[in-house]
C-alpha positions as CSV (number, residue, x, y, z in Angstrom):
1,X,43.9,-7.6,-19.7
2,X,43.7,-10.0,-16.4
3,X,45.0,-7.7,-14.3
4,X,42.3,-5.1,-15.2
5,X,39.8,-7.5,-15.2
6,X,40.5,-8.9,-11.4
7,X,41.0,-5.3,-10.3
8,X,37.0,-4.7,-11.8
9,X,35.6,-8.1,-10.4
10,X,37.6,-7.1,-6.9
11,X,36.0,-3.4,-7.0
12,X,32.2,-5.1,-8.2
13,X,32.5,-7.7,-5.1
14,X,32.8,-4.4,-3.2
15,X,30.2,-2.5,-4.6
16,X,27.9,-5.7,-3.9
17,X,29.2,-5.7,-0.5
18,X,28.1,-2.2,0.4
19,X,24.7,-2.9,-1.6
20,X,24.2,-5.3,0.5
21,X,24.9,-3.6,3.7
22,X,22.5,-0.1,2.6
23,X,19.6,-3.0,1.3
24,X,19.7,-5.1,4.5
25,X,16.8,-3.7,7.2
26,X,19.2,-2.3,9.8
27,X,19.2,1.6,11.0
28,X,19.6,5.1,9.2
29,X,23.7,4.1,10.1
30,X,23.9,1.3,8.4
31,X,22.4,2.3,5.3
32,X,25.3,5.2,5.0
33,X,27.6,2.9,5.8
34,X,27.0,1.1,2.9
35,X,26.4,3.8,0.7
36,X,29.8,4.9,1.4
37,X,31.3,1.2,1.2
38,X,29.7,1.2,-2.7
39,X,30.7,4.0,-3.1
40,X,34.3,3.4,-3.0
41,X,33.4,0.2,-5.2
42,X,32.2,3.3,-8.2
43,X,34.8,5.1,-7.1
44,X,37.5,2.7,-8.0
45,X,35.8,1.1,-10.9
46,X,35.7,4.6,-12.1
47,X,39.4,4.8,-11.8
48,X,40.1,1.2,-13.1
49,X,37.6,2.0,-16.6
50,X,39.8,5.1,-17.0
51,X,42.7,2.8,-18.0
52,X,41.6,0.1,-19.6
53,X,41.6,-1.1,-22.6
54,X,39.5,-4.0,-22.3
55,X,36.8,-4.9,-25.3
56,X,33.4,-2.6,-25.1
57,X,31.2,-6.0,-25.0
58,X,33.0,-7.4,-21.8
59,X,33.1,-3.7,-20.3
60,X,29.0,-3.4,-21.4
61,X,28.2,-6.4,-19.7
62,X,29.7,-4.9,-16.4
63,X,27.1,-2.1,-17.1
64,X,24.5,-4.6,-17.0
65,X,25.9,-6.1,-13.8
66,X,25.8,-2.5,-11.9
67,X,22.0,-2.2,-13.1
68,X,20.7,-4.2,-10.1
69,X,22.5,-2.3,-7.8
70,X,20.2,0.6,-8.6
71,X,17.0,0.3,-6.0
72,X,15.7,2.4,-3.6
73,X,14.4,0.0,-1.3
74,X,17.6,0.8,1.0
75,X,16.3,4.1,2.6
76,X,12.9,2.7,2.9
77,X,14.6,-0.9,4.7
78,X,16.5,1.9,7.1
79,X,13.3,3.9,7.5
80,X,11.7,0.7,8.7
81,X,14.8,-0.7,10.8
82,X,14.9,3.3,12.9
83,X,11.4,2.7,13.4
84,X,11.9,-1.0,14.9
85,X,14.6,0.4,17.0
86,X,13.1,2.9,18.7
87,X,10.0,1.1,19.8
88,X,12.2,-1.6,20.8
89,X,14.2,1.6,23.2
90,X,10.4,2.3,24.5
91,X,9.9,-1.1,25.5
92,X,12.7,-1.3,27.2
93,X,12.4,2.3,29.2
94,X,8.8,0.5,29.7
95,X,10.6,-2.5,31.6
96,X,13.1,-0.9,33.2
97,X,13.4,0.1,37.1
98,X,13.6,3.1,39.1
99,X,17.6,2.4,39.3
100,X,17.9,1.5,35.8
101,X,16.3,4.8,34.7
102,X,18.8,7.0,37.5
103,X,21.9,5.0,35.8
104,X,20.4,6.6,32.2
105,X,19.3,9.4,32.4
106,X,17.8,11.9,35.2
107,X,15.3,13.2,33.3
108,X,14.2,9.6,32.8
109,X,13.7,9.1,36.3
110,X,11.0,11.8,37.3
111,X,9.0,11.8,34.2
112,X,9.0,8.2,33.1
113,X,6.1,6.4,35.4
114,X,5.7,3.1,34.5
115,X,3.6,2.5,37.2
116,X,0.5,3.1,34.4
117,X,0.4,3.5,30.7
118,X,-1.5,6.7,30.6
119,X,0.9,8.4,33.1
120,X,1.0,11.9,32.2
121,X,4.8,12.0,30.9
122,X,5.2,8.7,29.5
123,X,2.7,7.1,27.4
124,X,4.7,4.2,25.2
125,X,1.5,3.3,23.1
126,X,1.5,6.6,22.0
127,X,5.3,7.4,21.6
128,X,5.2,4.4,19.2
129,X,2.5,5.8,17.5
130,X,4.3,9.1,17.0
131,X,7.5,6.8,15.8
132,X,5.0,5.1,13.3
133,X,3.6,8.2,11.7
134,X,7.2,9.8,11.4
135,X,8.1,6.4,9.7
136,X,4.8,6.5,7.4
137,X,5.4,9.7,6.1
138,X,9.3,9.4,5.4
139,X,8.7,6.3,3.7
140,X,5.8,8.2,1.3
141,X,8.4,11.2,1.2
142,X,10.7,8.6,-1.1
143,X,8.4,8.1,-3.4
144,X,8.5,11.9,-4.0
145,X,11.2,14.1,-6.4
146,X,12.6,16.3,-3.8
147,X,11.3,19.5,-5.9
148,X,8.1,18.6,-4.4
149,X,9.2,18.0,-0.7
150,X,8.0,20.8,1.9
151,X,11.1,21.7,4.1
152,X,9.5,21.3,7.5
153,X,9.8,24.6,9.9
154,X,12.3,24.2,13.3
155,X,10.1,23.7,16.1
156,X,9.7,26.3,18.2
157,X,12.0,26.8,20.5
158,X,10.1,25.5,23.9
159,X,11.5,26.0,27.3
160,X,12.2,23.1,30.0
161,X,9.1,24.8,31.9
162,X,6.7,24.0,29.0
163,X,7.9,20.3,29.5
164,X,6.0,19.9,33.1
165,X,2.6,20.5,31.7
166,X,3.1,18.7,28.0
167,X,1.6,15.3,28.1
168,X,3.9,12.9,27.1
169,X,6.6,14.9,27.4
170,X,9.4,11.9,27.4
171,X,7.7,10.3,24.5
């Protein structure tokens, strides 16, 4: 009875680990990672639960101990971190110079003017804007049972021509 009970403290501290991980506010990456990290916590407990034969009151009160790993708050932290990180990526292609851009990307360097904010290619107030609605309306999308979620049509497909009359084309 030790032995199975260390094995299910050893495989909760891992679940709690990975709940950790998908609750903190990091990115869209992190969050799976722990997803998958409590996951293998389940996973094992599932395993362990299939062979013991511990008492039903000490296994119920493991029950109770998984209930407060059972929010949703995780996708909406990593909806919020994503966001965070990519205005933090406009600020920076805001700051950066000519050289800087060439060392990045190519397509960064002709269209990405810094040298006003309402440059015709690069607008960063309104990229950020664009990254705020997109985070807006994934985080309401949560709140929703999938059945009632619109799958979103591909974009057209748009040709690299169309790019040198879009305004803010690089946001």
């Amino acid at each position: 009875k030790g032995e199975h009970r260390r094995s299910i403290d050893e495989a909760m501290n891992i679940v709690e680990l990975g709940n950790t991980i998908e609750q903190s506010q990091g990115t869209l990456i992190d969050y799976l990672v722990g997803i998958a990290i409590k996951n293998i916590g389940l996973n094992t407990l599932k395993v362990i639960l299939g062979d013991t034969n511990l008492p039903k009151d000490v296994l119920a009160s493991y029950g109770v101990m998984l209930e407060q790993y059972k929010n949703r708050t995780g996708f909406v932290n990593a909806i919020k971190g994503e966001h965070a990180s990519h205005s933090r990526v406009v600020d920076m292609m805001e700051s950066m110079s000519d050289d800087e851009l060439t060392e990045v990307n190519v397509f960064m360097r002709h269209y990405v003017k810094r040298t006003s904010t309402n440059s015709f290619y690069f607008r960063p107030n309104e990229t950020k804007q664009l990254f705020a609605v997109y985070a807006r309306e994934r985080i309401e999308n949560t709140k929703r049972p999938c059945s009632e979620l619109v799958r979103e049509d591909d974009p057209e497909e748009s040709s690299i021509l169309k790019l040198y009359f879009t305004e803010n084309a690089a946001g």
